[in-house]
C-alpha positions as a Markdown table, in Angstrom:
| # | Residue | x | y | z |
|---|---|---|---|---|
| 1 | Unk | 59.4 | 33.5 | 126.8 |
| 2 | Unk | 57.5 | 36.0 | 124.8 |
| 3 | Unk | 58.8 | 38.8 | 127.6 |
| 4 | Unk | 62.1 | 37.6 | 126.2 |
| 5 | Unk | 61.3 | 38.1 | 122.5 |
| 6 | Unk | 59.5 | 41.4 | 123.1 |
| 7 | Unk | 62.7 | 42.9 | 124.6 |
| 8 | Unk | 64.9 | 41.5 | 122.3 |
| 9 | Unk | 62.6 | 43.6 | 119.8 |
| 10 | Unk | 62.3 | 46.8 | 121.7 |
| 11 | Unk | 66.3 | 46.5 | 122.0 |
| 12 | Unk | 66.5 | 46.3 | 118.2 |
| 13 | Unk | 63.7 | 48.9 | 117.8 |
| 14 | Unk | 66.3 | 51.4 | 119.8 |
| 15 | Unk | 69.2 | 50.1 | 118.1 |
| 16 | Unk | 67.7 | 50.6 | 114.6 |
| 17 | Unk | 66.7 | 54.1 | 115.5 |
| 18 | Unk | 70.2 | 55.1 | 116.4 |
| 19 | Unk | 71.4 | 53.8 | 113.6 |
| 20 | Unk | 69.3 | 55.9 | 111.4 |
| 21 | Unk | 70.1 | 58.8 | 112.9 |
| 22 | Unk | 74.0 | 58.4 | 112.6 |
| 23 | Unk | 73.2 | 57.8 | 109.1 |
| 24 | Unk | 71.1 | 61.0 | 108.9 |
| 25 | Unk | 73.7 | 62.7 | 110.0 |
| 26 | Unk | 76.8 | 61.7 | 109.0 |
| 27 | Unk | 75.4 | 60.7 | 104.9 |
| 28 | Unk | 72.2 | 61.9 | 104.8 |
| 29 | Unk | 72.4 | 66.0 | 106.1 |
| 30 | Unk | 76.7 | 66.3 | 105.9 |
| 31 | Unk | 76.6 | 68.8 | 103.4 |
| 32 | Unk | 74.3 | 71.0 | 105.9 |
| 33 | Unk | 75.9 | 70.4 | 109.0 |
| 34 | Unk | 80.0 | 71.0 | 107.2 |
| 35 | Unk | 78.5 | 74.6 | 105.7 |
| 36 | Unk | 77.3 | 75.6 | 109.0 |
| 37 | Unk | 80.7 | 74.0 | 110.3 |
| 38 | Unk | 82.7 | 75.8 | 107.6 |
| 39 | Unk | 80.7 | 78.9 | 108.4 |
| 40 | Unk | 81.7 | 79.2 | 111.9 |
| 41 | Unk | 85.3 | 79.0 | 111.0 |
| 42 | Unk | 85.7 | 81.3 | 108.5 |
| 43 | Unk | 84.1 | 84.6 | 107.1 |
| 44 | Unk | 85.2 | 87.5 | 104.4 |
| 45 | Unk | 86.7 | 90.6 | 105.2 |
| 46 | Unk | 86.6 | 94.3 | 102.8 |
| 47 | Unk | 90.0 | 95.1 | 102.3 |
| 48 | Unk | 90.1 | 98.9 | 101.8 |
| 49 | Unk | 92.3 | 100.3 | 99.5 |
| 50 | Unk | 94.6 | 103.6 | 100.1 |
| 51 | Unk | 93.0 | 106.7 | 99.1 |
| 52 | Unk | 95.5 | 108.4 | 96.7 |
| 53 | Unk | 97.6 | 111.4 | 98.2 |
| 54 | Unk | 98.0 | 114.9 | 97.0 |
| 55 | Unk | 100.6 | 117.0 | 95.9 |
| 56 | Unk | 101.8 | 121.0 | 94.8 |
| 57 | Unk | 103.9 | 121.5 | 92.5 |
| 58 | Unk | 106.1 | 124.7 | 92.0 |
| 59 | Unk | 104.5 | 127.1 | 89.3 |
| 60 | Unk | 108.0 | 127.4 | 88.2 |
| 61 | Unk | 108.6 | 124.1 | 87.0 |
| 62 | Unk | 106.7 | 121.6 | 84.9 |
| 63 | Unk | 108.6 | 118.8 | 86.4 |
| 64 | Unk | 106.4 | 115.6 | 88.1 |
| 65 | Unk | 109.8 | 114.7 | 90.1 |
| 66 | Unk | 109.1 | 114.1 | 93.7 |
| 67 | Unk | 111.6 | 116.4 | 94.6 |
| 68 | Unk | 110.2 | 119.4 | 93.9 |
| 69 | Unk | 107.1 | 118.3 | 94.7 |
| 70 | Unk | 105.3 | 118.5 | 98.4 |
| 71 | Unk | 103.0 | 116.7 | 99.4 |
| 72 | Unk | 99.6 | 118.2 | 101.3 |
| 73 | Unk | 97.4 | 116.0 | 101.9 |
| 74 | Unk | 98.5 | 111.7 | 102.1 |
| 75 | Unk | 97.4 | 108.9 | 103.7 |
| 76 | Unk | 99.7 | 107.8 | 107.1 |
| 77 | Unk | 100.1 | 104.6 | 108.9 |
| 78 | Unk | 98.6 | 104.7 | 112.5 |
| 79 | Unk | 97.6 | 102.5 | 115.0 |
| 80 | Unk | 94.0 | 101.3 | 117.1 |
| 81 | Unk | 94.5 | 99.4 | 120.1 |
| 82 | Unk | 91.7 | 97.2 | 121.3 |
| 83 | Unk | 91.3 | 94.9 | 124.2 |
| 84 | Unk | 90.3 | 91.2 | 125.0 |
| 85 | Unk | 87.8 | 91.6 | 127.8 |
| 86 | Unk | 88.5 | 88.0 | 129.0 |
| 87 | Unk | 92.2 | 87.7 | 128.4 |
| 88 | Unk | 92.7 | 90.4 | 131.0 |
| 89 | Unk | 93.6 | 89.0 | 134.3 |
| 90 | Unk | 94.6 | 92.4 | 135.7 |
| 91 | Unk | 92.2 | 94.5 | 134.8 |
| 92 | Unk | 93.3 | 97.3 | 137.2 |
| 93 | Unk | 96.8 | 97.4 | 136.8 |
| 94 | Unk | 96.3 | 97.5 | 133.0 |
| 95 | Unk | 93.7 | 100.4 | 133.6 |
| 96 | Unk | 96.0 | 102.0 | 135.5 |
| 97 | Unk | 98.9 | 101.6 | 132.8 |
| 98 | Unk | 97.3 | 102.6 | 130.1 |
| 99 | Unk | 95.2 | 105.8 | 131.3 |
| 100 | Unk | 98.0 | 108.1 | 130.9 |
| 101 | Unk | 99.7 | 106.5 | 127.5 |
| 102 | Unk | 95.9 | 106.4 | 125.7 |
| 103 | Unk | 94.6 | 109.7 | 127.6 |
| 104 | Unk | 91.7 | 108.5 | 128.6 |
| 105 | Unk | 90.0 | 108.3 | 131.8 |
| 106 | Unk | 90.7 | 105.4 | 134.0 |
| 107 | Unk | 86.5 | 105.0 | 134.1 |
| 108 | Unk | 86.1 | 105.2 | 130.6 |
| 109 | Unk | 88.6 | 102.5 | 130.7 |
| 110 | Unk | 87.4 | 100.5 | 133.3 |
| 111 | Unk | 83.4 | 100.4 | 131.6 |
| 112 | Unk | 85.2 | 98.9 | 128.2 |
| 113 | Unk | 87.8 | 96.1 | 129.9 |
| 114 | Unk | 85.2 | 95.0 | 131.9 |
| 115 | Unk | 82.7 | 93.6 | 129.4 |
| 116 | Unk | 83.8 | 89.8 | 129.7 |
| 117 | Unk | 81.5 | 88.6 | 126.8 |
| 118 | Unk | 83.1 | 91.3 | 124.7 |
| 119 | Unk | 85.9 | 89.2 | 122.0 |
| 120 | Unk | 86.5 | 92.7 | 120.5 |
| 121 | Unk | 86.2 | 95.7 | 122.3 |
| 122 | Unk | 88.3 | 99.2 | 120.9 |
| 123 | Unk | 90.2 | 101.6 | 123.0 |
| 124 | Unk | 91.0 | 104.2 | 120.8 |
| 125 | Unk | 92.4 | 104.9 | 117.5 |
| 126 | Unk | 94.9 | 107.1 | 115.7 |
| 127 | Unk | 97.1 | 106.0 | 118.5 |
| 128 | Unk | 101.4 | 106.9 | 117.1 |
| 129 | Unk | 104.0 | 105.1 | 116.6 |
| 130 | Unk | 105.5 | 106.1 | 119.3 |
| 131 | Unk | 103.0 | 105.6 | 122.0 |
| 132 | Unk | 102.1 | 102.0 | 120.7 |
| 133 | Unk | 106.0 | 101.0 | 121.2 |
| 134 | Unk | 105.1 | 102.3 | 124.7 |
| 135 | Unk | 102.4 | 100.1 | 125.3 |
| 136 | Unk | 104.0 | 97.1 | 123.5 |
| 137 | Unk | 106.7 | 97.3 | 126.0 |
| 138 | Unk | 104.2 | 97.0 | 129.2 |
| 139 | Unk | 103.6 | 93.4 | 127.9 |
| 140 | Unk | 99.9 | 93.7 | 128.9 |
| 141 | Unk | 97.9 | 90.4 | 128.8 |
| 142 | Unk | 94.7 | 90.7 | 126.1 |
| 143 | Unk | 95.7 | 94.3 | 124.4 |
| 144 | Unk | 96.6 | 94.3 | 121.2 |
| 145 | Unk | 96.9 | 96.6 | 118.0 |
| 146 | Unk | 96.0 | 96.7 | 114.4 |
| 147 | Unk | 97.1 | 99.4 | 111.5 |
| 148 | Unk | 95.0 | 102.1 | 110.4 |
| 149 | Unk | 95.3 | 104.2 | 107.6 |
| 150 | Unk | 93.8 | 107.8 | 108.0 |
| 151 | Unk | 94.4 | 111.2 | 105.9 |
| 152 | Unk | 97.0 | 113.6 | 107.0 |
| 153 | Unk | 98.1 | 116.8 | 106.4 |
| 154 | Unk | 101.7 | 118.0 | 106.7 |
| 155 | Unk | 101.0 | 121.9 | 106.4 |
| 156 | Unk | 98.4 | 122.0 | 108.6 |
| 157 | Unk | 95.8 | 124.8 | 107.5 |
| 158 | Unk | 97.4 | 125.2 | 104.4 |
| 159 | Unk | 94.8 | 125.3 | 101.3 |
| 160 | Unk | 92.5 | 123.6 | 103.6 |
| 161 | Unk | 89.7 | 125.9 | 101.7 |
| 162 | Unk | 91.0 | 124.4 | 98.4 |
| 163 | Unk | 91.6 | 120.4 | 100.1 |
| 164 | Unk | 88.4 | 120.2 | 101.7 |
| 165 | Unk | 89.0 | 116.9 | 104.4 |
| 166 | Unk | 87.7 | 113.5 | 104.4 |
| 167 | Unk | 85.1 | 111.5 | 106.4 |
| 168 | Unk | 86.6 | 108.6 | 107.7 |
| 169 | Unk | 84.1 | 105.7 | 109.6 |
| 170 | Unk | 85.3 | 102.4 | 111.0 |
| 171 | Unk | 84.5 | 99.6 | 108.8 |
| 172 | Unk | 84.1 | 102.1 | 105.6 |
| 173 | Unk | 85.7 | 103.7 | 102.9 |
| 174 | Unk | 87.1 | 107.1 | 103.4 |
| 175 | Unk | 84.6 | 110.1 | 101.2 |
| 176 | Unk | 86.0 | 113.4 | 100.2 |
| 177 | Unk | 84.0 | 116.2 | 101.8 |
| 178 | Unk | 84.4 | 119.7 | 99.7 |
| 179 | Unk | 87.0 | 121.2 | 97.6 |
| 180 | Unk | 89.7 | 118.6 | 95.9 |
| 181 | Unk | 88.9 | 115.8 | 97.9 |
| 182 | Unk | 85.6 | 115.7 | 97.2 |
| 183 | Unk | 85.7 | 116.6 | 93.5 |
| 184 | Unk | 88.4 | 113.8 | 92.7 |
| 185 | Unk | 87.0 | 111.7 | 95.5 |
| 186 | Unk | 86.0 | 109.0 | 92.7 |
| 187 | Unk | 89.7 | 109.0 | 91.4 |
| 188 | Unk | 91.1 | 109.2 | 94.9 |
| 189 | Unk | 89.0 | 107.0 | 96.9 |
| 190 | Unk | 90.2 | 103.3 | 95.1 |
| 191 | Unk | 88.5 | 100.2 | 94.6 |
| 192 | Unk | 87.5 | 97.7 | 97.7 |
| 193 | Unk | 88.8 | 94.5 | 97.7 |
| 194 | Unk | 87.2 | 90.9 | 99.6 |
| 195 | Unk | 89.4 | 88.2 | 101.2 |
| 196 | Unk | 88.3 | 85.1 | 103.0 |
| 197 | Unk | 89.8 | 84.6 | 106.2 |
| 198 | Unk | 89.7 | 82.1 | 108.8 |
| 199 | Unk | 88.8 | 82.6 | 112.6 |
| 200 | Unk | 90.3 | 81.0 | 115.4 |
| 201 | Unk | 88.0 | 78.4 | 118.4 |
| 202 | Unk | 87.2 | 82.2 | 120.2 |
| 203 | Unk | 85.9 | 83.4 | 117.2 |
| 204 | Unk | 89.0 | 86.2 | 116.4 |
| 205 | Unk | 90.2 | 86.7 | 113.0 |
| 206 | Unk | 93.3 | 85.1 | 112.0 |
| 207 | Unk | 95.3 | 87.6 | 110.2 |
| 208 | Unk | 97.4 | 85.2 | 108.5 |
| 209 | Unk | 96.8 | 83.1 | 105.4 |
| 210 | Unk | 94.2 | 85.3 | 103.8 |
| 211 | Unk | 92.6 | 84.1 | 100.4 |
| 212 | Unk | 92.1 | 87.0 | 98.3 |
| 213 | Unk | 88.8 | 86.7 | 96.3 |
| 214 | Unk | 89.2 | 90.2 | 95.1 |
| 215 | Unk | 92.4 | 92.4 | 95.0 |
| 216 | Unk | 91.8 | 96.1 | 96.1 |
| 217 | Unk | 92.9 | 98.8 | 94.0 |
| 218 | Unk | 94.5 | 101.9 | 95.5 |
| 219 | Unk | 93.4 | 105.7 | 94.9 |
| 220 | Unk | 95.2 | 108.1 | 92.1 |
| 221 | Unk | 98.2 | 110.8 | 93.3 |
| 222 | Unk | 96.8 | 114.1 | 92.6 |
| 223 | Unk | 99.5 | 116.7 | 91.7 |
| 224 | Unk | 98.3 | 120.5 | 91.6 |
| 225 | Unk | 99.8 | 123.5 | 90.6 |
């Protein structure tokens, strides 16, 4: 009998024990366990602003219309595609396809779509209009594309000595380096913004359904004459 009654109490021993720790768990350490839960799922993101674009006016008229106005140094749209290692079931036909349209080697290529534990792995950037509509069209499996703003100048070398150019880095704001752009790089260069956004079981940004926590503030149009 007492083998009896000394299982029974190692049973309840184990069953207390579990019981604890659910409670632990679930009551006890929730908060901890939904912040590191929460954390997983979302994060926050900079939202850049876009730097303010310059303009010449006509010595001949005092007029701020944007018709006799041109512009000479702005900000334009264009595009970085990136790949999803592990979403790429044919790695060498998409090599293949998309050595000529990016312009780069088919090894270069090949040492970037082949990193499986990469989630996020850029091709190139300041890729056109043009060429991404290229690329959209081959329907490749794990390349996709996101905007990109970067400085551009319609007259080419015009005033360059006077524009200066600007720095731009991945992931940072874009700094004036000599002549205008530097000088009004404060009033051209905005304010950064922060949004929270979610991310998605592989760990990918969702684009969608951002909560801004901080608006961003875009640069000031320069005109000179």
């Amino acid at each position: 009998n007492w083998r009896f009654y000394v299982l029974v109490l190692v049973l309840v021993s184990c069953f207390s024990i579990v019981i604890f720790r659910l409670f632990s768990l679930q009551v006890l350490k929730y908060g901890f366990y939904k912040g590191q839960a929460t954390g997983q799922q979302q994060t926050y993101q900079t939202i850049y602003p876009k730097r303010g674009e310059i303009f010449m006016r006509d010595r001949y008229t005092s007029s701020d219309s944007r018709s006799l106005i041109f512009p000479v140094a702005i900000s334009k749209d264009f595009y970085k595609v990136y790949a999803i290692p592990k979403d790429i079931e044919e790695k060498e036909e998409t090599i293949a396809l998309l050595s000529p349209l990016l312009e780069l080697e088919e090894e270069k290529l090949k040492e970037r779509i082949y990193k499986e534990d990469d989630p996020y792995e850029p091709l190139k950037s300041k890729v056109d209009e043009e060429t991404l509509e290229k690329i959209n069209n081959l329907n490749l499996e794990g390349i996709h594309s996101e905007t990109e703003n970067w400085r551009y100048f319609p007259a080419n070398e015009l005033a360059c000595h006077l524009l200066g150019f600007v720095r731009q880095s991945e992931g940072e704001k874009s700094n004036g380096q000599y002549g205008v752009e530097e000088f009004y790089n404060k009033e051209l260069v905005g304010r950064t913004g922060l949004a929270k956004v979610k991310k998605d079981s592989k760990g990918q940004i969702i684009s969608v359904n951002k909560e801004i926590i901080q608006k961003s503030e875009d640069g000031a149009d320069l005109i000179l004459t």
